[in-house]
N, C-alpha and C positions, 0 to 999 in steps of 0.2 A: 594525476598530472605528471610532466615531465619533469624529473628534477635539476635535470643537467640542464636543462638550457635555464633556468634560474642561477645556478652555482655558475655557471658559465657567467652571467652579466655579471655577475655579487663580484666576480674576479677583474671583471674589465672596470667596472665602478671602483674596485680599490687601486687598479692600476693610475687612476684621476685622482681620485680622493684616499688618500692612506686614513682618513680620520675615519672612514666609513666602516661601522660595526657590522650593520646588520641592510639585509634585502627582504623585508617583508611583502607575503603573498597574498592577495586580494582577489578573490572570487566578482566577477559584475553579476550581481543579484538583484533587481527591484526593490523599494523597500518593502512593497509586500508580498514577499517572497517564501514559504513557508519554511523554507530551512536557515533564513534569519532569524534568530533569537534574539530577543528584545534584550535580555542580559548582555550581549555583546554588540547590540546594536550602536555602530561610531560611525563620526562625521571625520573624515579627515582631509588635507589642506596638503598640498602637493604643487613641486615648482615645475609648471608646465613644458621647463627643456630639460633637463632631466631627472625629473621625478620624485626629487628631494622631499621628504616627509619632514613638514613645517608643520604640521596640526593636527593632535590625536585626542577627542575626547568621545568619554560614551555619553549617549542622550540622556538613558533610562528613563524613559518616557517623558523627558522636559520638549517642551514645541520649542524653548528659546536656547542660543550658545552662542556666547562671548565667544570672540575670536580678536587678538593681538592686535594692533593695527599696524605695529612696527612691523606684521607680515608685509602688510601690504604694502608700508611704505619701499621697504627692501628687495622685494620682487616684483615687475614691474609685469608676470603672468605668474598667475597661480591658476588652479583649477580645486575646487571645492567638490566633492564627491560624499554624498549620499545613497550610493546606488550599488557601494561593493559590502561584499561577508567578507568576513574575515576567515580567512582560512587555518590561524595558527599553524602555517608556516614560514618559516622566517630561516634565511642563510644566515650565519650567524661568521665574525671572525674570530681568531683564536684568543682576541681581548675580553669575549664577551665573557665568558666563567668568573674571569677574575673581579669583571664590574661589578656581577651579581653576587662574589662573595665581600667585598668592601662595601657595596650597601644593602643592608640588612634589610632594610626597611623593602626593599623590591621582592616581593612574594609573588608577582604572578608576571606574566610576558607585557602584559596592559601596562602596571605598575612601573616595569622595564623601560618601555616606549616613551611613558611619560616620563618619568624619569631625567632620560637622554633630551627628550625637547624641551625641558624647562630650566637645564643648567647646563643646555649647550653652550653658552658662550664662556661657560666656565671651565669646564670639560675637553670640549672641541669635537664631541664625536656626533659622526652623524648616520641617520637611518634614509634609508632607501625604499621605493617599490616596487614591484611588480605585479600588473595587472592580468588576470585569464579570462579566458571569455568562453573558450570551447573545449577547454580539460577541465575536471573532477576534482572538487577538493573540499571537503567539508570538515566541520568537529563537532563530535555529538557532545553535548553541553548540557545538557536536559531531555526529560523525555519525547520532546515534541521531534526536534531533533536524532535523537532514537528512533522516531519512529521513521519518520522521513529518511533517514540515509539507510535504511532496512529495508525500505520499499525500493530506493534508488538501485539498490543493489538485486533485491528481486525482478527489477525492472530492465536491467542488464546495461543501467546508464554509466556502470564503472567498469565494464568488460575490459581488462580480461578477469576482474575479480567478481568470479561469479561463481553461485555453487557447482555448478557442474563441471567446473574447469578441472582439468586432470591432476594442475599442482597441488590440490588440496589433498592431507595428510593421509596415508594409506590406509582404505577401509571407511575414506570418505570421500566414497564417487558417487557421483549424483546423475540423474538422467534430469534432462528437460525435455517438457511436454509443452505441449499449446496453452495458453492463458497463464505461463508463467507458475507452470509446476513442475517442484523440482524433489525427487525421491530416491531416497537410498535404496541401493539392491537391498540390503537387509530390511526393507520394511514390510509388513505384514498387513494389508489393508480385508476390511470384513467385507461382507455382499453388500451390497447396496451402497456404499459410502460414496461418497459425492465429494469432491475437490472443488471447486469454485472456480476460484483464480487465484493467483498472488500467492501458491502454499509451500511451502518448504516442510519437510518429514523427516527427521535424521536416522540414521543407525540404529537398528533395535526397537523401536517404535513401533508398537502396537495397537489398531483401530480396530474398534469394533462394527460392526452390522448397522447397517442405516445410518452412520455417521455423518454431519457434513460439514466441512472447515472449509474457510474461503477469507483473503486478505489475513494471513496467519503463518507464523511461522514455530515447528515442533522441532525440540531438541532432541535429545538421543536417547534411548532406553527407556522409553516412555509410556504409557497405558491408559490406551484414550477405549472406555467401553462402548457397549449398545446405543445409540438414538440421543448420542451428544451433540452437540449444535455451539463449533469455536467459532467466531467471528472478529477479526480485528487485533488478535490478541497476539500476547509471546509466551508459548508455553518452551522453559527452560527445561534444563537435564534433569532425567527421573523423576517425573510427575504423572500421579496416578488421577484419572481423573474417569469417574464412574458413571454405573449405567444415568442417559436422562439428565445430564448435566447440561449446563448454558454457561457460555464463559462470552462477553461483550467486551471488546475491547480494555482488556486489562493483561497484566505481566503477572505469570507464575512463574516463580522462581523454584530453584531448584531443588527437587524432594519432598515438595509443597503435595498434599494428598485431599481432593476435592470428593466427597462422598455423594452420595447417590442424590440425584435432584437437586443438587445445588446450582442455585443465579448465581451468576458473578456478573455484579452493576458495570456499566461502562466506568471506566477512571480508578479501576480497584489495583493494588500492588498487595502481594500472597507473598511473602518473605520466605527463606529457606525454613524448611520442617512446618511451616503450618497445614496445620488439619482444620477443614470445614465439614459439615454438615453433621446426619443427612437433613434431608427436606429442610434446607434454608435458604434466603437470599442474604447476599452482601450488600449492604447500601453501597451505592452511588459513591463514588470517590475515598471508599476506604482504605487504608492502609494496614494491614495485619503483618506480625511481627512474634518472634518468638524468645525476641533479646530487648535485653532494657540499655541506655544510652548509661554510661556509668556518673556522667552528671544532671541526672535523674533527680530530682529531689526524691528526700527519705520518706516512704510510706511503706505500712504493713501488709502483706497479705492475709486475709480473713480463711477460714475454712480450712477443710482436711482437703488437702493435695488430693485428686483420684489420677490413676493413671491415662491419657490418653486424653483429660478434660481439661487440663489449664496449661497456663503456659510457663515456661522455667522461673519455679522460687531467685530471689534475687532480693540480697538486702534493700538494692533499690528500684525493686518494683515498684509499680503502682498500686493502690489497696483496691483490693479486687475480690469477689466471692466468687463461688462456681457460677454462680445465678448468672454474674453480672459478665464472666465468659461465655455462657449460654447465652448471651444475648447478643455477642460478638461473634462468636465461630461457630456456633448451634451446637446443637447436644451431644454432641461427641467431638465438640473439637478440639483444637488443641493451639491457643496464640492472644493475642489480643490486640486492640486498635492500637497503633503508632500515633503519636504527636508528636513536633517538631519539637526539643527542650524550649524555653522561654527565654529571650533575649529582652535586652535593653533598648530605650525607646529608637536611639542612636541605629542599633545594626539593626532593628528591625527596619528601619528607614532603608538601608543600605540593602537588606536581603528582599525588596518590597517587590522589585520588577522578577526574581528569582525565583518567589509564591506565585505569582503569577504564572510566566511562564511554567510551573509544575506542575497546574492542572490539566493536564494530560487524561485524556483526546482532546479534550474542550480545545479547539484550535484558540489562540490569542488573534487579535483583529491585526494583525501585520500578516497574517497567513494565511494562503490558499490553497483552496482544494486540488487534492493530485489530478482531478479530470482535466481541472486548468492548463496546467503545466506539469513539467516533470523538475523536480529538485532543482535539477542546476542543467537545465536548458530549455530556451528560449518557444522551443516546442518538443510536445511529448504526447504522442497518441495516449489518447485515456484508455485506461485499462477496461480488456473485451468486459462487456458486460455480459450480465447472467443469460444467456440466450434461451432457458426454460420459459420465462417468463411472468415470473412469479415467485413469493417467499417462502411460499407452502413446504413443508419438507416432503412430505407426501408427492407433489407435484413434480419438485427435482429427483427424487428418486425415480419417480417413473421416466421422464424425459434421461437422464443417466439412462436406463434398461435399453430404452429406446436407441440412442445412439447406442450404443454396444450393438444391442440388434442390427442394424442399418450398415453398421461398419463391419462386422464379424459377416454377416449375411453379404456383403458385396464382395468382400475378401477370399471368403468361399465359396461363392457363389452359391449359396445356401437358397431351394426355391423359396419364393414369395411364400407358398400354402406354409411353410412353417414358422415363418419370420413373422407372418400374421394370426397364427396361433399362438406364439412368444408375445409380441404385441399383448394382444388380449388377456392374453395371463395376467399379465403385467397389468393391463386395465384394472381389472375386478379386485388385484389385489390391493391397486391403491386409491380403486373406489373414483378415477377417473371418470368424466364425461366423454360420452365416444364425439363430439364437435369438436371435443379440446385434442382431438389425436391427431388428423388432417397436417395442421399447424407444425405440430408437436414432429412428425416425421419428414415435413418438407426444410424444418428448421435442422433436425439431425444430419439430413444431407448435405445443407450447406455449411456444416462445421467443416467436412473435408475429412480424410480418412488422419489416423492416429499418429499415426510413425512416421506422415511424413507433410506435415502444416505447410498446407500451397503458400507460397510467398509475392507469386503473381498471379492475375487474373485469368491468365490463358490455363494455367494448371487447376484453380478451381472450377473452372466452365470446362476443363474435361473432365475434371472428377465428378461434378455432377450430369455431364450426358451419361456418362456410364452410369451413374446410382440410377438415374430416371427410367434408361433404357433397360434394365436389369429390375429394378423396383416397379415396371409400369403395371404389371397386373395390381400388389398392393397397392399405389396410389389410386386404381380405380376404383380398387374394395373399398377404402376410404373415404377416398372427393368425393361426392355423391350428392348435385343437388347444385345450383348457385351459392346458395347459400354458403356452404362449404367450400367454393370453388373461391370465392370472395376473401373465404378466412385467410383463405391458403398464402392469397395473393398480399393480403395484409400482412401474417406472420411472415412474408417474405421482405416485405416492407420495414418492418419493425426490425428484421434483421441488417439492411440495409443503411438506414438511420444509425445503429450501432456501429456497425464493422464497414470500413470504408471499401474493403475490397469483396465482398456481397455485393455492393451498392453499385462496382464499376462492373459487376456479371448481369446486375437485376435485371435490364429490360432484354438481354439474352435469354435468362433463365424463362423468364414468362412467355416469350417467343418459344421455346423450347417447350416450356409444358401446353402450351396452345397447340403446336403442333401435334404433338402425342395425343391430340384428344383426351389433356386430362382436367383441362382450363378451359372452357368456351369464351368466345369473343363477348358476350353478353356481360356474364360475369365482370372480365376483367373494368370493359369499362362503368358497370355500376362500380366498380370500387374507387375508380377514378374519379367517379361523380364527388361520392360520398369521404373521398380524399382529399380533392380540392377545397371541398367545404369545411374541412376540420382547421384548427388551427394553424397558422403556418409558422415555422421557422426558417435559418437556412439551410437546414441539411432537408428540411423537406421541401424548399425552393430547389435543391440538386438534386435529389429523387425524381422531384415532377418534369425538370427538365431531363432526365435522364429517359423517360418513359415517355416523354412527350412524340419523341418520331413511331414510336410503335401505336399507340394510341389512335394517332393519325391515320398513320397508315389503316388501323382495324377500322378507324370511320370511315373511310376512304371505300373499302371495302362493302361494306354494310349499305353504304350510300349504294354500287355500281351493281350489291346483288340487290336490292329494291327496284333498283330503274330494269334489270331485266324481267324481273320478274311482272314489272308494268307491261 
């Protein structure tokens, strides 16, 4: 967001009002917004001509809130808002240090605020707003949060802060790719590995062979081995993570060392220096830890210490044997489960909305999914989805070979005969069905070449007459059949429904491949039969009106060669 045009009013407002502390910053966010957190979720009460903040409380999940009436008797327009984040930015004047060291009792910015509006008349100072609507300003406050303003920024909705921006600190340049990947020169990626979407890779960072991370981001110096499968997760600096592993949506922190075949459950946090496995799963929403809370209550630890099997001696550990770390980090590891210390009945009341919101991924019911929206604005294309078509790792590796082939092969004009002997290689070795290739190659094409992601529809419908007109012997080795020609025309559809700008080339692209003789007119419209009959929504109400004048047209046709043919 802009600062100066905030600091800018904070100044005109005290030029009116000398008693005015502070210009607090409000984000318009929905209430179910997913980067509202229920922990800071406030109602607040504002004087409709200029702005005055008359009324700050948090909900924490109450449906009910008293409000003053002497507000209302006193202001004769207020407006009541349910519908901003709080951004925890606030202009502050040079009074405000001294408020906050004369009352002790004010421990957080919340505290502050209230504070000022309950002994304003005694006082005299007053707070102010300001509202955003189309700049960026968030505070991560928990994990959900976390995660959301990680994606935001994956997502390029805070540009210019994004990784690949050149101000980032030397030796952290980053290139972006299409689907929102971003990679250090220095990183080292194996055959086969697979990127998704949404992935960040830092400096030093090493992958192994048949890898495949997607919606994830990797920190620096790191060692991701053979036929791992990251999803959803944060792997932090220097973490070793072994052949065969699975990590679900959970944070490895940093130095954290995952051994061979280790699950890591959705909702898991791995603390600095723990060890797992091998051949183990983490339940579901663990917490592993390699430090104890120093108001701990006092218990003993059982058993002979081994090196590399428990987690650091501590007078105030928890009583624990090897056994019962073996059941926690598996048999070689090295940490044990976290619990929050025990409070009183009082702050556990107070900390209630706080556990809540910490079950992290588990979205809370104030929050939506990123395909909805994007963090903090009003519309956000939903991130490309997997275009292989399927979960299979087997399946996206081979669709990866395929695009490389497709691209590499149009680049160099590499003939067809060998692009379909690579093809096939590729087949056998991942045990592919030859139906499922057709799809598989007309979907490669419409990704668009590497280096340089069409941004309009004119520039992908030339990318693809050239693939087709250069690709047209391999797609006839392929299609072969209605059958196949049906698929084609589907996986092209299926592509379309995803990606808005497939969807504005589609009924070109099928004109184009009818043309080449590689689509018959039969085909296309059995699938239109068997299209309209399916399910509808509205993006496939805008496919069928998109396809509908070519359609036409083919019956059109069809009709005028039957009457001559009479």
């Amino acid at each position: 967001m802009e600062l100066k045009e905030v600091i800018d009013l904070h100044k005109e407002v005290r030029k009116v009002d000398r008693m005015a502390v502070m210009t607090c910053v409000y984000k318009k966010a929905s209430p179910r917004h997913r980067t509202r957190s229920k922990e800071d979720d406030v109602i607040i009460c504002t004087n409709r001509s200029n702005r005055k903040l008359l009324f700050c409380e948090k909900l924490a999940q109450r449906k009910k809130v008293s409000i003053p009436m002497t507000i209302f008797d006193e202001h004769p327009e207020i407006d009541l808002h349910y519908d901003l984040l709080d951004c925890h930015v606030s202009v502050c004047s040079p009074e405000v240090p001294q408020l906050f060291s004369d009352n002790f009792d004010y421990q957080t910015h919340y505290h502050f605020v209230r504070g000022l509006l309950v002994n304003e008349e005694i006082m005299g100072h007053h707070i102010y707003t300001h509202f955003i609507s189309d700049q960026y300003a968030a505070r991560v406050s928990n994990l959900h949060t976390y995660d959301a303003i990680s994606q935001d920024v994956i997502h390029r909705w805070v540009y210019p802060l994004v990784p690949d921006n050149s101000s980032q600190p030397i030796g952290e340049t980053y290139s972006y790719g299409r689907h929102n990947i971003y990679l250090n020169a220095n990183v080292s990626l194996g055959k086969g590995t697979v990127l998704c979407e949404d992935v960040v890779v830092g400096p030093g960072t090493v992958v192994g062979v048949d890898t495949m991370i997607t919606r994830s981001s990797i920190g620096r110096n790191c060692k991701i081995g053979e036929r791992v499968r990251i999803e959803g997760s944060f792997i932090w600096d220097g973490v070793t993570i072994e052949n065969g592993s699975v990590i679900n949506h959970s944070i490895v922190c940093d130095g954290a060392h995952i051994k061979t075949n280790v699950t890591v459950s959705p909702g898991c946090i791995l603390s600095y220096g723990v060890v797992v496995g091998p051949n183990f799963t983490v339940r579901e929403g663990t917490r592993l830890t390699t430090k104890v809370l120093e108001s701990s209550s006092h218990v003993e630890w059982e058993g002979e210490e081994e090196e590399g099997s428990v987690a650091e001696a501590s007078p105030h550990s928890p009583k624990r044997t090897a056994d019962t770390v073996k059941e926690e980090v598996g048999p070689e590891g090295r940490g044990f489960s976290w619990q929050p210390p025990k409070q009183d009945a009082e702050e556990e009341r107070e900390d209630e909305q706080e556990d809540i919101d910490d079950k992290w991924p588990f979205a809370p019911d104030n929050s939506t999914s990123s395909s909805e929206c994007s963090s903090l604005s009003s519309e956000s294309p939903a991130p490309a989805d997997d275009v292989c078509g399927g979960d299979d790792l087997d399946t996206m590796l081979f669709y990866n070979e395929i695009l490389d082939n497709v691209r590499s092969g149009l680049a160099g004009l590499v003939p067809n005969e060998n692009t379909i002997l690579m093809i096939n290689a590729s087949k056998h070795a991942y045990n592919i069905p030859i139906q499922d290739v057709p799809g598989m190659v007309i979907k490669a094409i419409l990704e668009g070449p590497q280096n340089a992601t069409p941004t309009q529809s004119s520039e992908l419908l030339h990318y693809t007459k050239n693939a087709v007109q250069h690709f047209k012997h391999l797609l006839h080795h392929y299609i072969k059949g209605v059958g196949a020609q049906c698929a084609v025309v589907d996986s092209m559809a299926e592509c379309a429904l995803k990606q808005p700008l497939v969807l504005a080339v589609f009924p070109k692209v099928v004109m184009l491949l009818y043309n080449a003789d590689i689509v018959e007119e039969g085909a296309i419209l059995e699938w239109y039969k068997a299209f309209c009959e399916s399910e509808q929504s509205g993006k496939k109400a805008e496919l069928l009106a998109a396809i509908k004048p070519v359609i036409e047209w083919l019956q059109n046709a069809e009709e005028e060669s039957s009457e001559a043919e009479d």
